[in-house]
C-alpha positions in Angstrom: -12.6 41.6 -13.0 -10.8 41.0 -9.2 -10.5 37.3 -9.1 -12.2 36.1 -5.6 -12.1 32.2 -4.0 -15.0 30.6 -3.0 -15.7 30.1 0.8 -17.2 27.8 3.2 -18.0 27.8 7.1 -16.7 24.8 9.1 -17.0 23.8 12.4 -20.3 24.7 14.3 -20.1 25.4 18.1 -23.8 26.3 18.0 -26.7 26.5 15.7 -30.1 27.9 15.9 -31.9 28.0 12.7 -34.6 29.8 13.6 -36.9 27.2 13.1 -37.8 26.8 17.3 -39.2 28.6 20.4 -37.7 25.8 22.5 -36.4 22.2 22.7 -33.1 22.5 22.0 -29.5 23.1 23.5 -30.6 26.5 24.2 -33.4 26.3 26.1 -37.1 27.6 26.1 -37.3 31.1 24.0 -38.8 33.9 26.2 -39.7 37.3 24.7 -39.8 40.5 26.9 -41.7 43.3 25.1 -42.4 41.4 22.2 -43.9 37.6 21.0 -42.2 35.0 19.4 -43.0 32.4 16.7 -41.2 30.1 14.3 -42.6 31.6 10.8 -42.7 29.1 7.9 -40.7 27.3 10.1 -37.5 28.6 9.3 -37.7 32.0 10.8 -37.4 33.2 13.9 -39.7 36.2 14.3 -39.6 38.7 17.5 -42.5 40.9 17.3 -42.2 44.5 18.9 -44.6 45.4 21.1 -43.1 47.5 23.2 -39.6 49.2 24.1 -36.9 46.8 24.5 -38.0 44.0 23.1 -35.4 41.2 23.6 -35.9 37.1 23.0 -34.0 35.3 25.7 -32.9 31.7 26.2 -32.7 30.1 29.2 -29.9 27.6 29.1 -25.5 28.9 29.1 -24.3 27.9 25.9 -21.2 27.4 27.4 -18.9 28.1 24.1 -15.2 28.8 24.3 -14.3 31.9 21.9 -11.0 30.4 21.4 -12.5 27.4 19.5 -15.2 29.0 17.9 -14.3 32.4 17.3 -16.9 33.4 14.5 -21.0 34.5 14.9 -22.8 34.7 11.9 -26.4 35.7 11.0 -28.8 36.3 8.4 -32.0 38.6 9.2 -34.2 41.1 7.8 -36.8 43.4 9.5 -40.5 43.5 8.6 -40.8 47.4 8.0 -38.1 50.5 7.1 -38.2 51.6 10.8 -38.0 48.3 13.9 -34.4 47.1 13.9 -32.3 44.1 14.7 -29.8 44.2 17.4 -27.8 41.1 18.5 -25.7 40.8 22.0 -23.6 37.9 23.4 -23.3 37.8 27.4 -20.2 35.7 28.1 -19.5 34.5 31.8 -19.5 36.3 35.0 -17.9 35.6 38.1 -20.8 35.3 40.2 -25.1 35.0 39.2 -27.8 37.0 41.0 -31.6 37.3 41.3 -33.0 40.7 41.3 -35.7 41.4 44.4 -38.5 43.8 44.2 -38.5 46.5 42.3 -35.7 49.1 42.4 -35.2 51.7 39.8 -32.6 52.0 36.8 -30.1 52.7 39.1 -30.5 50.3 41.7 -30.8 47.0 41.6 -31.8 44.7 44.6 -30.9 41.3 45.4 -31.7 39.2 48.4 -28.9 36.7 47.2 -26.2 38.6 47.1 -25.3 40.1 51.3 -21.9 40.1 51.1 -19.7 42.9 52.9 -20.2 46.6 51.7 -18.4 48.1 49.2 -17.7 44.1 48.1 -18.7 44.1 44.3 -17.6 48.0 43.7 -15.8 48.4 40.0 -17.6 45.1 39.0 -19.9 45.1 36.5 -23.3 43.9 36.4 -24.9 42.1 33.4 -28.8 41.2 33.1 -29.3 37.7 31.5 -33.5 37.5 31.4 -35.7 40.6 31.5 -36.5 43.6 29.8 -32.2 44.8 30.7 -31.6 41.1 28.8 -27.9 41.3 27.6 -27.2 44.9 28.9 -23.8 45.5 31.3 -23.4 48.4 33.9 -20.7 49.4 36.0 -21.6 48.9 39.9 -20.2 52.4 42.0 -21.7 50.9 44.5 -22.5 48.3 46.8 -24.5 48.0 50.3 -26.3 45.3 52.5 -28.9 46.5 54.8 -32.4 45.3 56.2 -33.3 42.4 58.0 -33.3 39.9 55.9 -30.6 41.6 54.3 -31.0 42.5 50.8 -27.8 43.5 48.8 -28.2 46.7 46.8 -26.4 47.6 43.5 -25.8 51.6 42.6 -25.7 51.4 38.7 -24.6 53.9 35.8 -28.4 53.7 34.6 -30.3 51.1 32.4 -32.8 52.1 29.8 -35.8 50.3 31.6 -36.9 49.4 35.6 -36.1 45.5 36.1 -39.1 43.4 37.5 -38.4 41.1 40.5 -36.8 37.7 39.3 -35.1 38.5 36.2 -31.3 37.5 36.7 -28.0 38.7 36.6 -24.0 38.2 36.6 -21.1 39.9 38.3 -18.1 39.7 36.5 -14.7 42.1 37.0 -14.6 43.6 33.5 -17.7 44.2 31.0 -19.0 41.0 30.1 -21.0 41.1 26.9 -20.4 42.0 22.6 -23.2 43.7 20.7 -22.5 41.8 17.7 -24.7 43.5 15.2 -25.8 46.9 16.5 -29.3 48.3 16.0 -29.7 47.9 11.6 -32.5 47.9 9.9 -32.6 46.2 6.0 -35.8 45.0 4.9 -33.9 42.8 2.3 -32.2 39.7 3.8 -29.1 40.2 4.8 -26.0 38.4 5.9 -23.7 40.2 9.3 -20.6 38.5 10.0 -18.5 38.8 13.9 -15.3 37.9 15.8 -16.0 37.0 18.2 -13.8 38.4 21.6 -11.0 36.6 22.7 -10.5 34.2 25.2 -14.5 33.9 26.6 -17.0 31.6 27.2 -20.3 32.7 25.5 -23.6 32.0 28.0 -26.1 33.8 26.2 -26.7 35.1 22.8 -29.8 37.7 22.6 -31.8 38.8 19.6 -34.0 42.0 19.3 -36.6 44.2 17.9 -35.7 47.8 18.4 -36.9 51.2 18.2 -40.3 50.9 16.4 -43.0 48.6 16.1 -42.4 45.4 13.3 -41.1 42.0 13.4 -37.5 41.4 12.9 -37.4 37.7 11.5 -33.5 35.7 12.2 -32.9 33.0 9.4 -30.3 31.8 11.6 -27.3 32.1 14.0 -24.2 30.3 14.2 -21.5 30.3 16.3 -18.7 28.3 14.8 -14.3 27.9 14.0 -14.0 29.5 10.7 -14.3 30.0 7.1 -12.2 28.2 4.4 -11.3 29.8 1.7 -10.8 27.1 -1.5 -7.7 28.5 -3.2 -8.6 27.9 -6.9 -11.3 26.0 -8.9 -9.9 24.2 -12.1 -12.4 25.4 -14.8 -14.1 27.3 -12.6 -16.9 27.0 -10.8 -20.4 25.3 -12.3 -23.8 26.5 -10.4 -26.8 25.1 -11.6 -30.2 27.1 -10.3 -32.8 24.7 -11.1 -36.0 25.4 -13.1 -39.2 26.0 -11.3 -40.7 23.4 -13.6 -40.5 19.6 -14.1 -40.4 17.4 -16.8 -42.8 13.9 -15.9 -42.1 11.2 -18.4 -45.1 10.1 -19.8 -45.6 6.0 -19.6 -46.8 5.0 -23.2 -46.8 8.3 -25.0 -44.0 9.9 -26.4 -42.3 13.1 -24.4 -42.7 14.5 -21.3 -45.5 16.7 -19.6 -44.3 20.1 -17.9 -45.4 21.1 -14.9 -44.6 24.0 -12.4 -44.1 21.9 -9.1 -41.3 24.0 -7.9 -37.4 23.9 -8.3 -34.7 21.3 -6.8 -32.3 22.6 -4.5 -29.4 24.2 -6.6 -26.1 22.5 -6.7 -22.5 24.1 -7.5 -19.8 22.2 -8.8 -15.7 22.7 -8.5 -12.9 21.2 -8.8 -9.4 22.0 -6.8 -6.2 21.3 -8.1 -4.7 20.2 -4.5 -0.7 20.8 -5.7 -1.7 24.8 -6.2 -2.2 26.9 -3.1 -2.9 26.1 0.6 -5.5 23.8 1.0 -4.8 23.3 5.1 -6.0 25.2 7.7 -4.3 27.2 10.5 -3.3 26.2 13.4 -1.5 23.0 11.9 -4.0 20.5 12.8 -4.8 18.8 9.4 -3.0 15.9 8.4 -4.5 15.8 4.5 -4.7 18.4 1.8 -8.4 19.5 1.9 -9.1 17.7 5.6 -11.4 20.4 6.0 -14.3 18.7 3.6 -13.3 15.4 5.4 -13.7 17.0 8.6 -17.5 18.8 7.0 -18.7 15.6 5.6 -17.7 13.5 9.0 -19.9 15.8 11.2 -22.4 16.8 8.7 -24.7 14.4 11.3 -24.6 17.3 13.8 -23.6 20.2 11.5 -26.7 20.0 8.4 -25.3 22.9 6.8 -22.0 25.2 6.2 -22.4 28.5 4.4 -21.0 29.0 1.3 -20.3 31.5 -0.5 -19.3 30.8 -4.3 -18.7 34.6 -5.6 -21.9 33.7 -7.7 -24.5 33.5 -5.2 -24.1 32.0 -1.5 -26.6 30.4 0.8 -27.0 27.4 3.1 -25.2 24.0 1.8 -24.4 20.6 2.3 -21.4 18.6 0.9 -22.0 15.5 -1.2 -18.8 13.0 -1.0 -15.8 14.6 -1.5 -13.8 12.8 -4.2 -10.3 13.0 -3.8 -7.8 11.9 -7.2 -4.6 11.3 -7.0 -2.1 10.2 -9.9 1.0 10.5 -11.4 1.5 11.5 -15.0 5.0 11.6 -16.9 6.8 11.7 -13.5 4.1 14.5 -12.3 1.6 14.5 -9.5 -2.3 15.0 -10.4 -3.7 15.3 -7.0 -7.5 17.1 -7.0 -10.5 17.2 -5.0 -14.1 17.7 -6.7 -16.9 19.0 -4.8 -20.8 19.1 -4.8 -22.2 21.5 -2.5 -26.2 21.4 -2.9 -28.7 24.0 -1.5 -30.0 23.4 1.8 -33.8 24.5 2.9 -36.7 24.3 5.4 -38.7 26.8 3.9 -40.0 26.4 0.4 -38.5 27.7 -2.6 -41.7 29.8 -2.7 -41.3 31.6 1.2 -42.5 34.9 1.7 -39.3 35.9 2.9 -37.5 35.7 0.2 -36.9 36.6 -3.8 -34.5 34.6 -6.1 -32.1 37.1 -5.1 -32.4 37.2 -1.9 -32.6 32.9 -1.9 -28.6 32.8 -3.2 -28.1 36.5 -2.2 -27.6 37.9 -5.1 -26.8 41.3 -3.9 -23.5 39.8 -2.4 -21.9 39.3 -6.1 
């Protein structure tokens, strides 16, 4: 059997755990083409009710790629046929608000009258509407009326803008499709880089190419992933029962009941003198300053995803306990670690199996 090392996310830039349609960094949620709810309140569903259907957020995230360069999701669609499809619209040069009604190929903005010919060879990147999170090249561009209206000549976009949905102009293509249209009805786990050297505005979620509901457990934007280099003894996980044993007062035993399980719990222990236990870049001062560094912000990071080899899923880090001693003139120096299960939804949602809870399918 291949020997693999346990792993666990650090560092979040942003979090949306699907468990809102507004009130957080991110804005108000709007849904073009589709409606949007917060199932079992851990789920972000887009509906599909039409072609397109996007779910848009209203505030810049304003996230450097070069400190968080990682995305990752977890998602699963409703039927065999709608998809998910996730794009990141990093910034543009300029903004713009689309006028009137044009067509696929033209775009009209009364904000935008500079000089003809001004924004040719840019490109042209819808940030709300039904285009949310799609970039064009402009061949174009000309100012005429009176008042003047700017007007874009587009390589085409799948669908007609509506008057008010906005826009950026930046000189080279501007947005990542993450995860491109993918359809599992299972939950899964899709992992990015993120590209270099941007600042990420937007991140867009979809329901494509049939009718269904594609539901997003989460998405994080965050530095990295730290790979534990070896577990003395292994690695103990501990899948509760769905039962619970109630002492009795006065009576002899317990009484069993099915109330549901505790959050599971995996147990390790690292032998700090074997293998690198700092992260890149040269930054930490300690061997294993990345659980510090987790349990310090856990306040406004409430989980890391892990990913044990035997089962992964959302965590959080009891105390780090870090030994250090010396025996016969040799240094014992470890660090044991309690990651415990972390849930909104019940150990009972709809959403999910056993498997899929620890994902299962990943071993």
């Amino acid at each position: 059997m291949t020997h693999t090392q346990p792993t666990v996310s650090y560092g979040h830039g942003w979090l949306f755990d699907g468990d809102r349609t507004s009130g957080d960094v991110e804005g108000a949620w709007t849904g073009t083409n589709c409606t949007l709810s917060a199932d079992e309140g851990d789920y972000f569903a887009v509906t599909y009710t039409a072609a397109t259907a996007v779910a848009t957020h209203a505030t810049s995230l304003n996230k450097s790629t070069t400190l968080y360069p990682k995305l990752r999701c977890r998602y699963k669609c409703s039927n065999a046929n709608v998809k998910a499809k996730i794009i990141t619209v990093f910034s543009g040069d300029e903004t713009g608000t689309s006028t009137g009604s044009g067509s696929t190929t033209s775009v009209l903005s009364s904000d935008r009258t500079e000089a003809n010919d001004t924004w040719n060879g840019y490109y042209l990147t819808f940030t709300s509407g039904v285009n949310a999170g799609l970039c064009r090249l402009i061949s174009d561009f000309e100012v005429s009326g009176g008042p003047a209206v700017g007007t874009f000549t587009v390589a085409a976009f799948p669908e007609t803008y509506t008057a008010d949905d906005t826009f950026t102009l930046s000189t080279v293509a501007n947005t990542q499709t993450v995860l491109a249209d993918t359809n599992s009805t299972t939950l899964t786990v899709a992992s990015a880089s993120l590209t270099a050297s941007k600042t990420i505005d937007y991140v867009f979620m979809y329901a494509t190419t049939a009718a269904g509901t594609v539901y997003y457990d989460f998405m994080l934007i965050y530095k990295g992933d730290f790979t534990i280099p070896n577990c003395i003894g292994g690695i103990d996980w501990m899948p509760t029962p769905r039962y619970a044993q109630l002492p009795i007062p006065g009576m002899i035993g317990a009484h069993t009941q099915n109330l549901g399980s505790d959050a599971a719990e995996w147990h390790l222990t690292g032998d700090l003198t074997n293998g690198t236990w700092t992260r890149s870049g040269g930054s930490d001062h300690l061997l294993g300053e990345v659980f510090l560094d987790i349990a310090h912000n856990s306040a406004t990071e409430p989980w890391q995803w892990f990913d044990s080899k035997l089962g992964a899923c959302k965590v959080t880090l009891d105390t780090p306990i870090f030994h250090r001693a010396a025996t016969n003139n040799e240094l014992d120096w470890t660090v044991s670690l309690v990651f415990r299960e972390y849930r909104l939804s019940s150990a009972g949602c709809s959403h999910e199996s056993y498997g899929s809870r620890f994902h299962l399918e990943m071993i």
